[in-house]
Backbone bond lengths (Angstrom), bond angles and torsions (degrees), N, CA, C in turn:
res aa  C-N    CA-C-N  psi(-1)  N-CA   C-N-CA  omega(-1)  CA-C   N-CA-C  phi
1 X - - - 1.449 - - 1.535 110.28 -
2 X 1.257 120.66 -48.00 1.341 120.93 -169.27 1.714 94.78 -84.83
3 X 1.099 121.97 -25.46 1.883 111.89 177.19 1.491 83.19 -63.26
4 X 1.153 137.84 -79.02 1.571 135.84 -135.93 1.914 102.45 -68.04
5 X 1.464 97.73 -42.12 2.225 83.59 159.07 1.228 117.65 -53.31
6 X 1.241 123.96 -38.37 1.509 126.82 -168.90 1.625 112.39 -60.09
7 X 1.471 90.37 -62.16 1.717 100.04 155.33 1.321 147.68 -22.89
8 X 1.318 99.99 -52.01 1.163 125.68 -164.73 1.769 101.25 -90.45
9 X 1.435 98.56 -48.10 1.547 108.95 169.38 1.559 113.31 -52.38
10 X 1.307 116.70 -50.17 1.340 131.45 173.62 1.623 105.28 -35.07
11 X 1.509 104.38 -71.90 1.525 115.82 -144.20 1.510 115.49 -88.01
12 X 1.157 106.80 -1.87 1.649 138.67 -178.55 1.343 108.27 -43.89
13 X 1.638 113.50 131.70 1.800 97.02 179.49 1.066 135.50 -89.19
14 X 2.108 110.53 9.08 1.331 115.47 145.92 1.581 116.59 -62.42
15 X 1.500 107.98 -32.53 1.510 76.93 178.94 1.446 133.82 -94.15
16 X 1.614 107.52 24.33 1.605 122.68 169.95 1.504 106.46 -115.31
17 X 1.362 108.22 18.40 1.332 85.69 172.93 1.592 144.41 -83.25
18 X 0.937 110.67 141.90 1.991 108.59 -158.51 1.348 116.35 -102.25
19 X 1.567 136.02 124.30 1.382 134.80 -143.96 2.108 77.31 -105.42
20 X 1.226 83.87 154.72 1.644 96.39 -177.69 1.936 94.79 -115.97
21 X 1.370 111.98 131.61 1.694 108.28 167.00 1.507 97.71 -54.64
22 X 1.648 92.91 147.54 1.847 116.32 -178.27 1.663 80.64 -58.66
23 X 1.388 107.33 -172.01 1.643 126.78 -158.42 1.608 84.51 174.17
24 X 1.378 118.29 100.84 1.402 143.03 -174.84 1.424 96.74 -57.31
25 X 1.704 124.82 -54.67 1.083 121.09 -173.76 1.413 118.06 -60.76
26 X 1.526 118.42 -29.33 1.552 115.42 -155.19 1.530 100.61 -101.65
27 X 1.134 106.49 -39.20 1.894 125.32 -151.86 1.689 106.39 -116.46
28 X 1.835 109.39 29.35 1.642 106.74 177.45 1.310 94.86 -86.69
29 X 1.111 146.59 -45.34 1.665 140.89 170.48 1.094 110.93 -16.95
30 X 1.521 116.06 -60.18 1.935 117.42 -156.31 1.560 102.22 -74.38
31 X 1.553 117.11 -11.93 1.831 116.69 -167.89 2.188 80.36 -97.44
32 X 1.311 113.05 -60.00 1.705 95.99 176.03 1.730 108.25 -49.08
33 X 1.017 125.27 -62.64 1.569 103.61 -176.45 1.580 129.90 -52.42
34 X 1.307 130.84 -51.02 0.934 154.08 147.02 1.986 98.65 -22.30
35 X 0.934 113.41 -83.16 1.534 131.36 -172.63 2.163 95.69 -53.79
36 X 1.122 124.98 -26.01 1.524 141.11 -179.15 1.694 96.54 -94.49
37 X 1.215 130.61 -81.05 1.371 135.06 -167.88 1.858 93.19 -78.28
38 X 1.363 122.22 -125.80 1.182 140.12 -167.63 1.646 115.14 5.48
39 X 1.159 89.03 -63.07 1.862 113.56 -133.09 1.669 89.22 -118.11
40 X 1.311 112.12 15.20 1.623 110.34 179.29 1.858 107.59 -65.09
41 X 0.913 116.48 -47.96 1.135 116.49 -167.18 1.364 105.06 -78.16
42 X 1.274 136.41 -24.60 1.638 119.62 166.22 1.595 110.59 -91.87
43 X 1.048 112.55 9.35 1.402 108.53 -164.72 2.008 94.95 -93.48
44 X 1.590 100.68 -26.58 1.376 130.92 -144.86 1.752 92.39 -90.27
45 X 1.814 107.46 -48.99 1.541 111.86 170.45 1.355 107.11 -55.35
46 X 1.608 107.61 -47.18 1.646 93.28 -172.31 1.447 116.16 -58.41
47 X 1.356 120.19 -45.22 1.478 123.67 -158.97 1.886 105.81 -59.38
48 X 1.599 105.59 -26.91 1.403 117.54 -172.14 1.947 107.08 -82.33
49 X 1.261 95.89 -52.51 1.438 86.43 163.81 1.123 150.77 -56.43
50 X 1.563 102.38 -26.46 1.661 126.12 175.28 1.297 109.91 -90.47
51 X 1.759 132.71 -27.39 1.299 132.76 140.87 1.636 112.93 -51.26
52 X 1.059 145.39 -44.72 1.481 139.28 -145.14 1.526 92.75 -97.16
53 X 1.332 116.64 -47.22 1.616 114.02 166.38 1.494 121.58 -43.92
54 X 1.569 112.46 -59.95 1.387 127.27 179.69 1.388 114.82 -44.42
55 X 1.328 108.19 -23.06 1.701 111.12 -149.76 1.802 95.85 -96.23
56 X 1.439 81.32 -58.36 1.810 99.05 177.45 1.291 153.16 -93.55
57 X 2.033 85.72 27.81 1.636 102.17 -172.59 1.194 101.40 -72.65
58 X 1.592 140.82 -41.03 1.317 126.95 -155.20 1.415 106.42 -81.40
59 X 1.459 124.57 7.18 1.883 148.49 173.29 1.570 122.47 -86.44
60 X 1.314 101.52 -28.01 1.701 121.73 -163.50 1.586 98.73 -101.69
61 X 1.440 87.92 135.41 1.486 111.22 161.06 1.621 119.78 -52.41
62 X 1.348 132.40 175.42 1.655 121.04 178.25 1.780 84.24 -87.47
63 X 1.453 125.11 -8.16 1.455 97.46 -165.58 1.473 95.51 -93.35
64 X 1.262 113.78 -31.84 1.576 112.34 179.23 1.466 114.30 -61.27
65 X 1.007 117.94 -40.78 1.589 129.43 179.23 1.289 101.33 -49.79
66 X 1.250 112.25 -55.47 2.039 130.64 -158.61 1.698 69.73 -50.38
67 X 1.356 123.26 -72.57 1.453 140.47 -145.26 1.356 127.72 -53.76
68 X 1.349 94.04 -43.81 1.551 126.61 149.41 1.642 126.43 -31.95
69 X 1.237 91.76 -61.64 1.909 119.70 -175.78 1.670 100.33 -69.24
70 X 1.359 96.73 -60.40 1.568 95.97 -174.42 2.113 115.10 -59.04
71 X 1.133 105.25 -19.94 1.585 107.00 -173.77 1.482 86.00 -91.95
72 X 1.099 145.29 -46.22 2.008 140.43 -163.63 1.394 85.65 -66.29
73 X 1.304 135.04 -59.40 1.410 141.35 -123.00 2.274 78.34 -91.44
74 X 1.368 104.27 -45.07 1.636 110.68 -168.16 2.062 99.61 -56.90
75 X 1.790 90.61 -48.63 1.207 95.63 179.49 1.724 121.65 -73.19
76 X 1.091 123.11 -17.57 1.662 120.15 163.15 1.680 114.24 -74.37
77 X 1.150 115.52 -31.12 1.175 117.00 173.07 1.811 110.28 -67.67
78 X 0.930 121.72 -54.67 1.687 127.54 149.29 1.645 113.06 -24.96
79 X 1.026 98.01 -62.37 1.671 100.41 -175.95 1.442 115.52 -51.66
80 X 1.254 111.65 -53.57 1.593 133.21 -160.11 1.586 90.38 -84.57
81 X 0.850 133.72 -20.90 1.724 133.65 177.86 1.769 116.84 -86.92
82 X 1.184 87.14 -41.11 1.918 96.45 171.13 1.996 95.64 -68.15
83 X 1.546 109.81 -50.62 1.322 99.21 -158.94 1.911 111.29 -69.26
84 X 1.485 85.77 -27.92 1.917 80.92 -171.17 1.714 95.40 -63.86
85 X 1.954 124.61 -60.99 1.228 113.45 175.46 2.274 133.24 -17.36
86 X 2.042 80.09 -32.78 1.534 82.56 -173.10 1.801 100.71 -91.08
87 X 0.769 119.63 -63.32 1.832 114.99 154.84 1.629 112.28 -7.41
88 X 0.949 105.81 -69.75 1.832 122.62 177.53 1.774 109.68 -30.50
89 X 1.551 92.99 -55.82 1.621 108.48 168.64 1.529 99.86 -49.23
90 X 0.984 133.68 -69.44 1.614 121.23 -176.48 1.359 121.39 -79.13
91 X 1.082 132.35 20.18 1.404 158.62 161.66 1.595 95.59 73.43
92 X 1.231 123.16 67.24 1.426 119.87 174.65 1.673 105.73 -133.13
93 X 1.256 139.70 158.30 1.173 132.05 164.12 1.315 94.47 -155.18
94 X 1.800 84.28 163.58 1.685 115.86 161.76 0.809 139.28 -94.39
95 X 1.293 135.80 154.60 1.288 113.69 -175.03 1.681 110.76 -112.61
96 X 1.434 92.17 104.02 1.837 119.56 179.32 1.028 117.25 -54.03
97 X 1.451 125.14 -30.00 1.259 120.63 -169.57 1.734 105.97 -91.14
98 X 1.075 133.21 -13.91 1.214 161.98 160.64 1.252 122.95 -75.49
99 X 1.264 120.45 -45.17 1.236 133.86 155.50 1.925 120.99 -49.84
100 X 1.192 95.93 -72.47 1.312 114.89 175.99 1.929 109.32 -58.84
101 X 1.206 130.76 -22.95 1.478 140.36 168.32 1.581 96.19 -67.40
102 X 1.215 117.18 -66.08 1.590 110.61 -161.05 1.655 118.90 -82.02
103 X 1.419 106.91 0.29 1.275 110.13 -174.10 1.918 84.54 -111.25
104 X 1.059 133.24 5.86 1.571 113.18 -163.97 1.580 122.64 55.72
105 X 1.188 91.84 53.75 1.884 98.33 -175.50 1.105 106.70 -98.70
């Protein structure tokens, strides 16, 4: 009994399942929903931080700025982590590590 759960656990087509790279053209819906439902609220810090920076760089110290950058940059990394998790649900991903290189993450 417990060999044939094991089995069964084994051979399961959650556990073959294969994430396909996002495809901007096909799969921009699941990053708007996700970014609308899920991921609203980090999506929502970022948009405020990257406004509050924009507004009040010529106000900020170079240390506040440094401080600034590092919390947008903490908070995009947040964003893009809630959204790939919601992608994942439809077996699609990004590639984060790639992501996070070309954006300076």
């Amino acid at each position: 009994m417990k060999k044939t759960l094991f089995l069964a656990l084994l051979f399961s087509t959650t556990a073959f399942a294969t994430y396909k790279t996002y495809d901007p053209l096909k799969d921009h819906k699941y990053i708007d929903k996700a970014i609308s439902d899920a991921c609203k609220s980090e999506h929502q810090r970022y948009d405020n931080l990257s406004f509050n920076l924009k507004s009040n760089i010529s106000n900020m110290s170079k240390s506040d700025t440094d401080n600034a950058v590092a919390n947008l940059k903490e908070a995009e990394r947040k964003r893009w982590s809630c959204i790939e998790k919601e992608l994942n649900k439809k077996n699609i991903t990004l590639n984060l590590d790639q992501l996070y290189k070309e954006n300076n993450l």
